[in-house]
Steps between C-alpha positions, in 0.01 A plus 500: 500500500868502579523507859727229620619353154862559373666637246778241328442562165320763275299265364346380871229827450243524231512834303200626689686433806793702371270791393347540867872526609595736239171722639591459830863628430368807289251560777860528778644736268248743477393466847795416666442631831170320529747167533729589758399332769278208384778214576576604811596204747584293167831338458706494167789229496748550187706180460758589282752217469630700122635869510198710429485921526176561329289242585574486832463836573219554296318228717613654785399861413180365409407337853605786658329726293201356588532512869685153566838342575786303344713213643757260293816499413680628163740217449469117621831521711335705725235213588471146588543378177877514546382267738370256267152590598275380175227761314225318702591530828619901450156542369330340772652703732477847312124413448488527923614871474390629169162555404657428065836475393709592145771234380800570310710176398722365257358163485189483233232350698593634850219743537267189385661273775440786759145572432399127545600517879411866546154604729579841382486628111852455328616731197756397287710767480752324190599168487829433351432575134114376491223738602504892640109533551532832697744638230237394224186710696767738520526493135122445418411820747757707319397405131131568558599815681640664233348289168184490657428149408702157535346391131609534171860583523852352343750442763824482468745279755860602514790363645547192728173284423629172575570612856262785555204378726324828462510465143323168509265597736403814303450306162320264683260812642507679185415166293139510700397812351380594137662494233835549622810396316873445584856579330773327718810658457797318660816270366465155427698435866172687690188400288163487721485120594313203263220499778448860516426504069325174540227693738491783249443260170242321748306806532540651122690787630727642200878547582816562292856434617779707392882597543445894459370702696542791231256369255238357793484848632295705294220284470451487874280625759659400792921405538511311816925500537673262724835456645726188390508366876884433609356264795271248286864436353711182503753646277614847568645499125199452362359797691736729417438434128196533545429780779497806250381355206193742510539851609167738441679780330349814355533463182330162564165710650489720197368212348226419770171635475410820717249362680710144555635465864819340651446273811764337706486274797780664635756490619705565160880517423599629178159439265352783596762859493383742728449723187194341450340551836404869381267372186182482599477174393713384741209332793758255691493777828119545469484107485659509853224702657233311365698175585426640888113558466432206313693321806249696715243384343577138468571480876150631570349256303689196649405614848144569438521855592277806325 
């Protein structure tokens, strides 16, 4: 069903197609082994034309993981685009070597440009501050991990939403399912954009907006923190007034629920203290892992192999 297609945005797969990727991932991590070897002779290309340690080596750990190899380049300097060579004609030639490719860029739309020339499938791996797909099944996987269900649960949205692509991309995921509701908590300077509420108020989904993150917390099931990105910028003053305006302190989680669970993208600067990583609410590490299989998993589908 998803061999060949590509992955730009969240919303490109139906929720059934999201569920036979979450099996498929859940099936790697319990069988692992079975999966070692079923890409060999397949090609990865990472594109990465934005700084990236995560996502880039979580693609890359995934391929090889399952038996194949990577090619691409970490930063565009390092390629013909310092050339002047456009998106197209890159992908056009990467789609000659690689059997699918993941694209990191800083323009919003880039990934959409690429997979309009590509013969091979083409996952958008962030664009600028638009869409994260792979974060959000990152996300998804790790929520119905440990919740057990991707319905009925109050979210909460910390941080840098104006910015934060894998904040809309997870409201946009999480607006699909049941009876889910929002609390964005960020300063007036980062609110989630008009067009991200506009989708939720199309689809009836409840959401509050608030300044404090105190109060929000202890109705929540779910804190997804970001950082306030320093690089989405234009006016480093701004950012520093900004940068620590909410730090997840202790006292703050002794007003969280027990069962309530701190997410994170990742990576973090000061919103998260490293006093927290020791509650077991704290999931932002087991995200990371799950990030990997669900990349696993998504690759398989793309390239039609079981």
């Amino acid at each position: 069903m998803l061999k060949g297609r590509h992955l730009i945005d969240i919303m490109d797969f139906s929720i059934e197609e999201l569920d036979e990727i979450f099996k498929l991932a859940n099936e790697i991590i319990s069988k692992e082994k079975d999966f070692s070897k079923v890409c060999d002779g397949k090609l990865l290309a990472t594109l990465f034309y934005e700084p990236s340690t995560r996502t880039r080596l979580s693609f890359e750990s995934a391929m090889i993981r399952l038996g194949g190899k990577v090619v691409g380049f970490s930063e565009p300097n390092s390629s013909s685009v310092s050339k002047g060579e456009s998106i197209a004609d890159t992908i056009r030639v990467i789609g000659c070597y690689a059997d699918i490719i993941a694209m990191r860029h800083p323009k919003e739309g880039a990934p959409k440009i690429a997979s309009m020339y590509s013969t091979v499938p083409v996952i958008n791996a962030g664009d600028g501050g638009h869409q994260h797909p792979t974060q959000t099944l990152t996300d998804l996987l790790t929520i119905k991990s440990i919740k057990g269900t991707l319905s009925n649960l109050k979210i909460g949205c910390c941080g840098d939403l104006k910015f934060g692509r894998t904040v809309h991309s997870l409201i946009n995921a999480m607006s699909r399912y049941e009876n889910n509701s929002f609390t964005l908590i960020s300063p007036e300077e980062l609110k989630v954009p008009d067009y991200v509420k506009k989708e939720l108020n199309r689809k009836g989904v409840n959401y509050s907006e608030t300044k404090n993150l105190e109060d929000a917390i202890g109705s929540l099931d779910i804190l997804y923190m970001t950082r306030v990105q320093k690089e989405r910028f234009f006016n480093e003053e701004d950012y520093i007034r900004l940068k620590d305006i909410y730090i997840l302190s202790k006292d703050k989680m002794s007003k969280a629920g027990k069962d309530m669970i701190v997410l994170h993208p990742l990576p973090r600067v000061n919103e998260i203290p490293y006093e927290i990583d020791s509650d077991p609410r704290a999931c932002y590490f087991k995200q990371v892992k799950y990030g990997m299989y669900v990349r696993m998993a998504l690759m398989l589908k793309l390239l039609g192999i079981r």
